[in-house]
C-alpha positions as CSV (number, residue, x, y, z in Angstrom):
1,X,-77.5,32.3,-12.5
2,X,-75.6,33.6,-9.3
3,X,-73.4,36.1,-10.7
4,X,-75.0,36.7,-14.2
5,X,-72.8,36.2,-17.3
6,X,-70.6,39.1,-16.6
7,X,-69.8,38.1,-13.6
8,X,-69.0,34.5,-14.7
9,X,-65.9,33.2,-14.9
10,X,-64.0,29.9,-16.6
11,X,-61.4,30.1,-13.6
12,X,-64.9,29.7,-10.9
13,X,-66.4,27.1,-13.1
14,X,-63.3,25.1,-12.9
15,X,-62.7,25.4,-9.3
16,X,-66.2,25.0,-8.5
17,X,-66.5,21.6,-10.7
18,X,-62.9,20.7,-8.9
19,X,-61.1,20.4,-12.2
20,X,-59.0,22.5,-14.5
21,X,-59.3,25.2,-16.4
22,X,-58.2,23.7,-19.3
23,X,-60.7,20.8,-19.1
24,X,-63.5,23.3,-19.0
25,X,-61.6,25.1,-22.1
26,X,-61.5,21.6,-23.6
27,X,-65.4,21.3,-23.8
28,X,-66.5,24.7,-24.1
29,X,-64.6,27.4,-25.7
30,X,-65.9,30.2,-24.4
31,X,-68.1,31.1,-21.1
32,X,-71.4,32.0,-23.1
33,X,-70.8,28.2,-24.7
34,X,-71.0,26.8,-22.1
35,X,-73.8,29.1,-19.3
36,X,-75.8,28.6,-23.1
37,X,-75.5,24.8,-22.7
38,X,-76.2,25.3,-19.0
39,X,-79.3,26.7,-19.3
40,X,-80.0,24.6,-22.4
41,X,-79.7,21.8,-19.8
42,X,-81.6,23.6,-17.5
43,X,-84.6,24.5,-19.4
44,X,-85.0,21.3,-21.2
45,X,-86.9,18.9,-19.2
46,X,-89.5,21.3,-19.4
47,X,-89.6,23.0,-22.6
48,X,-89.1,20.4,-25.0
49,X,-92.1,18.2,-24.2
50,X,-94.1,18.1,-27.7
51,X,-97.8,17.1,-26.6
52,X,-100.5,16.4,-28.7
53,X,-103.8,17.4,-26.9
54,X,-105.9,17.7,-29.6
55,X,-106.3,21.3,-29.7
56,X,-104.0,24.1,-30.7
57,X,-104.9,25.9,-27.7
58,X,-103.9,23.0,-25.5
59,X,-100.9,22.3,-27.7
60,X,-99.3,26.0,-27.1
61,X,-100.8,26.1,-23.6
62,X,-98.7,22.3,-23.2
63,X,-95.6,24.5,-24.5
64,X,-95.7,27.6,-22.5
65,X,-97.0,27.1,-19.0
66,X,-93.9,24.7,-18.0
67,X,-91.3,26.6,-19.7
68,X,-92.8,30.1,-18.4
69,X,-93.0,28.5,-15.1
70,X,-89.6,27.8,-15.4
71,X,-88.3,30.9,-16.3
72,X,-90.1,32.4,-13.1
73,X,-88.2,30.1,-10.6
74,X,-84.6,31.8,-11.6
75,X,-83.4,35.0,-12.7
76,X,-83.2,33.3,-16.4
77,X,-84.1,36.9,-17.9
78,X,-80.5,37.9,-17.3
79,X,-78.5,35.8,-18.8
80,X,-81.2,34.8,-22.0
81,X,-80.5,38.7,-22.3
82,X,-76.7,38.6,-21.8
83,X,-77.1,35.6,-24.9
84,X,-79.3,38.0,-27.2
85,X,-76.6,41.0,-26.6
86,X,-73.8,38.1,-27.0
87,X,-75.3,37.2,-30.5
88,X,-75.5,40.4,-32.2
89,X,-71.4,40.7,-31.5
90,X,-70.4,37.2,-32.3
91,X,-71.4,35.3,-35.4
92,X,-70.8,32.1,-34.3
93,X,-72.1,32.4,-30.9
94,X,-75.1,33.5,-32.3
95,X,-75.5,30.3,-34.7
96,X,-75.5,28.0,-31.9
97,X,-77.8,30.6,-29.6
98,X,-80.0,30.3,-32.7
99,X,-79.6,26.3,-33.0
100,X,-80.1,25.4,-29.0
101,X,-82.2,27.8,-27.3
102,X,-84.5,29.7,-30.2
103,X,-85.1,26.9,-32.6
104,X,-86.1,24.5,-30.5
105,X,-89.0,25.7,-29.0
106,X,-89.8,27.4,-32.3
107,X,-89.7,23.9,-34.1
108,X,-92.4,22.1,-31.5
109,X,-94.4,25.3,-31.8
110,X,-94.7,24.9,-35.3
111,X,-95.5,21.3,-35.3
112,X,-98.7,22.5,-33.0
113,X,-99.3,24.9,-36.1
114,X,-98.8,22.2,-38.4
115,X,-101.1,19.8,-36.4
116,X,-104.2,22.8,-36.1
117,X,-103.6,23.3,-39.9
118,X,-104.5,19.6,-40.6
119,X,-107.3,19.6,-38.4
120,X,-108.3,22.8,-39.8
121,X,-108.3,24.6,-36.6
122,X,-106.6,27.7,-38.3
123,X,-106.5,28.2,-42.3
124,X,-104.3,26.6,-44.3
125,X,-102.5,29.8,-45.4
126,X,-101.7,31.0,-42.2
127,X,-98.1,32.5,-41.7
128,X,-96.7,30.2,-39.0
129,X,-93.4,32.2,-38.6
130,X,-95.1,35.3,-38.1
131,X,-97.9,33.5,-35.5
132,X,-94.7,32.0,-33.8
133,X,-93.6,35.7,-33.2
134,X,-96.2,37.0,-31.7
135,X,-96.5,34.0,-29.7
136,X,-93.2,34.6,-28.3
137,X,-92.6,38.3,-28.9
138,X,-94.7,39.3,-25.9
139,X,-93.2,36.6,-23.2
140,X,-89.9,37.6,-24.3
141,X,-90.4,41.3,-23.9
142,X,-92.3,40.5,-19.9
143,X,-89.2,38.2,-19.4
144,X,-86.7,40.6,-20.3
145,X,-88.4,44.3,-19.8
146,X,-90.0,43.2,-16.6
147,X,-92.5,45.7,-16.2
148,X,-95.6,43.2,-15.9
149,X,-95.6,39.5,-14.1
150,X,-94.6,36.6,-17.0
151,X,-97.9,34.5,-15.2
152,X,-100.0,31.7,-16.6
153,X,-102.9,34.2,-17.0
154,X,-100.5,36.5,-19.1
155,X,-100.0,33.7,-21.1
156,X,-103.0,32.9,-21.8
157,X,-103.7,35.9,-22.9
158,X,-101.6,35.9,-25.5
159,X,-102.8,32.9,-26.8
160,X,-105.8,33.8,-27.0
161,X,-105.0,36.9,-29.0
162,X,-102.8,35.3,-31.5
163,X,-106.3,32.2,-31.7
164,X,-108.4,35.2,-32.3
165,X,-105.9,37.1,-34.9
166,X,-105.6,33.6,-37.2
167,X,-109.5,32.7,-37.1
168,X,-110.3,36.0,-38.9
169,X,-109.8,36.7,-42.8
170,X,-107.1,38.8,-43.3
171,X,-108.2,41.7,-46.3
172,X,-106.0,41.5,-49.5
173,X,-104.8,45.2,-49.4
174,X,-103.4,46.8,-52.6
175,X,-99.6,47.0,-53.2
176,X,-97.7,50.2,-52.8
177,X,-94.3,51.3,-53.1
178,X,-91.8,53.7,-51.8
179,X,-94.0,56.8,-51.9
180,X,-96.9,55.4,-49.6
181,X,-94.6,54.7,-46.8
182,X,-95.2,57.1,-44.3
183,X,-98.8,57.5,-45.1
């Protein structure tokens, strides 16, 4: 968080945790490993809380506030955007990016889903991986871009409009192909 990713280094972990460099090499592998289980550690006491309030509302409201409060205390946008540049070079960083950070908070989210589904909150057919998207897209683009405040009211917001996008019917439109792209 002080010195962002680049700036890190395995050599002032070690001498900052008063052990070797090797020990630290012995756990993690690689500096993203282990700032990625760092802020895993970091985030999770308040992103990982799974609450059934009922509501789906109050489910992704349960979800976001604390880990969007979070996220505001730190300069976390840094070094979640060092991670997404990190994945798109290195395969197997990006598996465990993937694994501890995005799936995570994707797999509560769709239990919320799953839960407003059942109590027929939203329709049964609703596409939960693409409501999860634009759940997140738009925190994710305030967090990173920062050109607007990431607030609780923001937030809000974009629940609401992703509430308001799954309670309407969406209309069957025909099928086209290649040739009506670009109409």
């Amino acid at each position: 968080m002080e010195e962002g990713l680049a700036g890190a280094s395995m050599d002032a972990v070690a001498e900052r945790a008063g052990t070797s460099k090797a020990t630290i090499y012995r756990w993690w592998p690689a500096k993203e490993v282990l700032a990625l289980e760092a802020l895993y550690q970091s985030l999770s006491d308040t992103d990982q809380r799974e609450a059934d309030t009922g509501s789906l509302r109050g489910d992704l409201e349960a979800l976001l506030l604390p880990w969007v409060r979070r996220l505001g205390t730190r300069p976390y946008g840094r070094v979640i955007a060092a991670f997404v540049a990190e994945a798109q070079t290195d395969p197997v960083f990006d598996e465990r990016y993937r694994a501890h950070f995005v799936e995570p908070r994707r797999q509560h989210a769709k239990a919320a889903f799953a839960r407003a589904i059942a109590r027929h909150e939203i329709p049964a057919g609703t596409d939960v991986e693409v409501a999860l998207d634009l759940l997140y897209g738009p925190l994710y683009h305030r967090l990173l871009h920062r050109h607007a405040p990431l607030s609780d009211r923001f937030v809000a917001d974009v629940i609401d409009a992703v509430l308001r996008g799954l309670s309407r019917p969406v209309p069957q439109l025909p099928p086209y192909g290649l040739e009506d792209v670009g109409r």
